[in-house]
N, C-alpha and C positions, 0 to 999 in steps of 0.2 A: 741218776740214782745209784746209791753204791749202797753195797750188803755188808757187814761189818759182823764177823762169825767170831763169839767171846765164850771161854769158855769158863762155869761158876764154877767153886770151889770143890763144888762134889762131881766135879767131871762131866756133866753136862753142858751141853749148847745152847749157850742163849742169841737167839738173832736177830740182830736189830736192822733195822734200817734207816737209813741217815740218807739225805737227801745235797745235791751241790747248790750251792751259793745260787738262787738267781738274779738276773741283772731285774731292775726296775721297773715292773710290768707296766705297760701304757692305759690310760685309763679306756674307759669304754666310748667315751664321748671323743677320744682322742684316734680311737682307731675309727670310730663311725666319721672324725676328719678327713682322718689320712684317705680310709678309701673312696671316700668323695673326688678329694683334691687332687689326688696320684693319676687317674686315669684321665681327668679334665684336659690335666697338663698334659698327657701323653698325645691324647685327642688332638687339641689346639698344636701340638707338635707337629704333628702328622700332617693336621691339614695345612700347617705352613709350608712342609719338604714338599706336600704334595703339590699345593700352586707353586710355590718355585718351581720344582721338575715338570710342569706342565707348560709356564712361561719361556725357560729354556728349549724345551721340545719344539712351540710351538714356533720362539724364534729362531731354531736351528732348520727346523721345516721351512720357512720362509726366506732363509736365507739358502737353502741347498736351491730350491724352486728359480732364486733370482741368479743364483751361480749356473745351472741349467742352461737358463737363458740364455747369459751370457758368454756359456761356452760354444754357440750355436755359430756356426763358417758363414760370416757374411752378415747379410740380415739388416746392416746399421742403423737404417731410417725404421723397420719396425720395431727391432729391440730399444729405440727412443719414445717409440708410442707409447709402446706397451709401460716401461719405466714412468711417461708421463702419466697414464691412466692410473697404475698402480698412485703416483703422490696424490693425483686428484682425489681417487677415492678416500687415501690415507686423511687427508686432509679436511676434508667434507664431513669425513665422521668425528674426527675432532670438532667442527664446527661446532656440530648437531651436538656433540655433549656440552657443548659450553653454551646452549640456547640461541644459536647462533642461525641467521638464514643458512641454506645449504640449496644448491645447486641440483637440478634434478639426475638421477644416476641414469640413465640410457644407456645402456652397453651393450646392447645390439650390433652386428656388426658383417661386415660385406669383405671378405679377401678376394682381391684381384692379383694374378699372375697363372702363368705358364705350369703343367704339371712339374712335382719335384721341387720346389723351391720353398717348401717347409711350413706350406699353410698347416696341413695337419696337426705338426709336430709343434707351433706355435699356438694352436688350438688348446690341443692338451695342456702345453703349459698356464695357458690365460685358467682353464676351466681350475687346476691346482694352485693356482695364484689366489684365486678368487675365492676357494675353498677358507682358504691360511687367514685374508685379513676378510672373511665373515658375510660377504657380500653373496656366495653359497654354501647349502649346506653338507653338499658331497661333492661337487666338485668333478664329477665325472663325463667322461665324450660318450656321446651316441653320435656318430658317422652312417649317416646315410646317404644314397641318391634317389633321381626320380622314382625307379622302380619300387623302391621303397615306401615310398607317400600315393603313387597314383595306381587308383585299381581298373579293371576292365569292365565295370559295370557300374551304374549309376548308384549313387549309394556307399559305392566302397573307400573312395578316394578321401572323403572326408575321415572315416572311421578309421582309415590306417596311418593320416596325418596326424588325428589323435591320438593313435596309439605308441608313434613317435615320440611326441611329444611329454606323455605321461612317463614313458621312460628317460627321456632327457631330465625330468623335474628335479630341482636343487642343483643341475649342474648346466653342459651345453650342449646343445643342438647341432650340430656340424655338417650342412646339408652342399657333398659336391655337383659339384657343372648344374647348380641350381636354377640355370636359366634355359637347361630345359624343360621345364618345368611350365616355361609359357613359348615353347615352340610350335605347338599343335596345332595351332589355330583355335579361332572360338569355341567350337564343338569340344575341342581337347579338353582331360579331364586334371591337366597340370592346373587349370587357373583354380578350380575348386581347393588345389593343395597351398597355393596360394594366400586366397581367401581366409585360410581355416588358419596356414602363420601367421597374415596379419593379425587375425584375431586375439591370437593365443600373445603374444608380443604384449598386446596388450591389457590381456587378462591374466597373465602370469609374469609379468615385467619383472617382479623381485623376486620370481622365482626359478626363473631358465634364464639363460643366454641364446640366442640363436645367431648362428654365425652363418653368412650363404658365401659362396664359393664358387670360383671357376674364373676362365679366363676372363682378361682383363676388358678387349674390347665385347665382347657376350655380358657379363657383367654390367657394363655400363649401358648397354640395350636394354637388359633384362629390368637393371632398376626404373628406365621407364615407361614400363608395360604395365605398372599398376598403382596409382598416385600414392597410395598407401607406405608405400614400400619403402622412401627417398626420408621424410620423417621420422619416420618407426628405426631406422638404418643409420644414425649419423655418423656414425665409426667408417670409413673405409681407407681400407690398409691393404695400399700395394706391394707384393713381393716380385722384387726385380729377377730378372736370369741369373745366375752365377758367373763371376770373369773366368777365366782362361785360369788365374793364378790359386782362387776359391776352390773351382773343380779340380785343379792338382791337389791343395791341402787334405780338400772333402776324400780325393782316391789314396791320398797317404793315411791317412787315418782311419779308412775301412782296414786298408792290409795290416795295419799296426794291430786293430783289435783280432782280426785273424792272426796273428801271432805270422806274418807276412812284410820282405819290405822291396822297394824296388831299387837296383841299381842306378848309377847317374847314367848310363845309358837308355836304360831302361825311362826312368822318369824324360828324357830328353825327346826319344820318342813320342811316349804319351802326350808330352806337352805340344807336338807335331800335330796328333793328331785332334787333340780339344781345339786347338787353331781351326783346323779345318770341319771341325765339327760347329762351330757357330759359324763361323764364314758361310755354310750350306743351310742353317737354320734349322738342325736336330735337335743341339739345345733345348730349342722352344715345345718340342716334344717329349721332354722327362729329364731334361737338369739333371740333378742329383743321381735320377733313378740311372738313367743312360751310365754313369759310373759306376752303379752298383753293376750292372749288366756288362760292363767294359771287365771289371776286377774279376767277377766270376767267372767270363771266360778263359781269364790272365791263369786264373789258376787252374782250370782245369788243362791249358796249356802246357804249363810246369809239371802237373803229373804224367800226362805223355809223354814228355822230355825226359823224366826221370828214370819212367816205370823199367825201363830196360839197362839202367846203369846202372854199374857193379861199385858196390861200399859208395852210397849213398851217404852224404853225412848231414849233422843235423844244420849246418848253415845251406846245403844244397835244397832242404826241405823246407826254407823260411825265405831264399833268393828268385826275386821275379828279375830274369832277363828280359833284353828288346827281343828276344826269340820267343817270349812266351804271350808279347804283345801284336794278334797279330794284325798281318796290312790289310785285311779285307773287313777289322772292325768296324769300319763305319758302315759297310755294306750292309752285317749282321745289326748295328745300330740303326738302320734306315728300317726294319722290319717294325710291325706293329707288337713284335713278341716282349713287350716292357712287363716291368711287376708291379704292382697294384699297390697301394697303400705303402709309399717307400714313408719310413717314418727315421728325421735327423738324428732325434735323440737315442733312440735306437742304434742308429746304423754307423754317424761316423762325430757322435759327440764328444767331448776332449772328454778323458774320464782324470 
């Protein structure tokens, strides 16, 4: 709007106002379109960026989960399981959308081997696997052992099975050295914990996984201590010991993520003494773990060696020598003093 100040003949102010050009007002029927139409479109917009970035996510999730896997030291017959399971399932469910027979899902399952050799750490990955293409709905591990499922009073052992369980729901079960569990003999209150997985196996089939665990020949006893079991169980995935050359990569790659590496004297040793450490049969007592427990002496070695030397430098503080490996490790490895729950992915996955 503009004011336009004139003045008449006799010296007064006349004031008018005059108004600017406007552009083409839209009708009312046209605005009551527009803002219909405007927001629909924005709407249907939305939720198309939004499934796209959901689809992407969800295959970028499933693809980090199978790279996971695959970065795991060793492993090669179970990481062909698990890939096979993985198409089966993939597969099945295509079926089923196409009206198709489909094969029943049992995924239940039994890991045989030696402490350390990455039942866990393949555990967790299956439960996140299994999350991604929909077969669960969380995807989470609950680890437990006997003490966990069996109570000291008649009445309990059931009730804490169950409550195991209800915590595992939508994901997995991950129950170790589950074959003590039927060592007690018949009075024992393992068989009642027993009982109550078969059960659960098969009143919650599409909605847990239960995976049993423990050594390999225990294991193969255990499963048949109770007919139920060998059915319910058709998955069983052995994890072999680690070689001599596996165990080197697995302890180069702990000291790498320690910002740590070993010299070639250094590594020539170590690879002396993993020789001599299966030839005596340690190994079979904590694989993996036993390197973690090797490396964190290495190091606490190196600080000793250090703590007295003058202009330290920063390769002096990242250098494992054969002095910082010492000769009486197997000795210190022969003790029960191991760490509990060594998890791969954690400790020496490629990153």
């Amino acid at each position: 709007m503009n004011i336009r100040i004139l003045f008449n003949n006799n010296g007064s102010v006349d004031n008018k106002v005059t108004r600017k050009p406007t552009k083409n007002k839209i009708s009312n029927s046209q605005q009551k379109t527009g803002s219909r139409m405007r927001p629909q479109q924005n709407i249907q917009k939305k939720l198309q960026n939004l499934n796209h970035d959901i689809l992407n996510n969800e295959k970028s999730n499933l693809e980090d989960i199978l790279k996971e896997l695959n970065c795991l030291i060793g492993l090669t017959n179970v990481k062909k399981l698990i890939k096979e399971l993985y198409a089966f399932v993939i597969i099945q469910k295509k079926r089923g959308e196409e009206n198709l027979l489909t094969e029943s899902l049992v995924l239940h399952m039994v890991f045989k081997g030696n402490p350390g050799t990455g039942k866990t750490t393949v555990a967790r990955i299956l439960g996140k696997l299994f999350k991604e293409i929909g077969i669960l709905n969380k995807g989470h591990l609950i680890e437990v052992e006997r003490a966990d499922l069996v109570g000291e009073y008649i009445g309990q052992t059931a009730q804490k099975t169950r409550d195991q369980i209800k915590k595992a729901l939508g994901g997995v079960l991950f129950v170790d050295e589950a074959y003590s569990l039927a060592r007690g003999g018949e009075k024992d209150f393992g068989k009642e914990a027993i009982d109550v997985l078969v059960k659960a196996m098969e009143d919650y089939k599409d909605n847990f996984i239960l995976i049993l665990a423990g050594y390999k020949n225990e294991m193969e006893w255990f499963m048949k201590t109770n007919p139920g079991l060998t059915s319910r169980l058709p998955l069983q995935i052995e994890f072999p010991d680690y070689t001599v050359n596996e165990l080197l990569s697995i302890a180069q790659l702990m000291m790498q993520r320690r910002q740590y590496f070993f010299n070639s004297e250094a590594l020539i040793k170590l690879e002396k003494i993993l020789h001599k450490m299966i030839a005596s049969g340690n190994n079979k007592k904590g694989n993996a773990r036993l390197i973690r427990n090797l490396i964190e002496r290495s190091i606490r070695l190196q600080a000793t060696r250090l703590i007295n030397q003058q202009n330290i430098t920063r390769d002096d503080l990242t250098l494992i020598t054969r002095d910082d490996i010492s000769d009486d490790i197997l000795n210190t490895l022969e003790s029960n003093d191991y760490y509990d729950g060594f998890d791969q992915s954690v400790d020496y996955q490629i990153s």
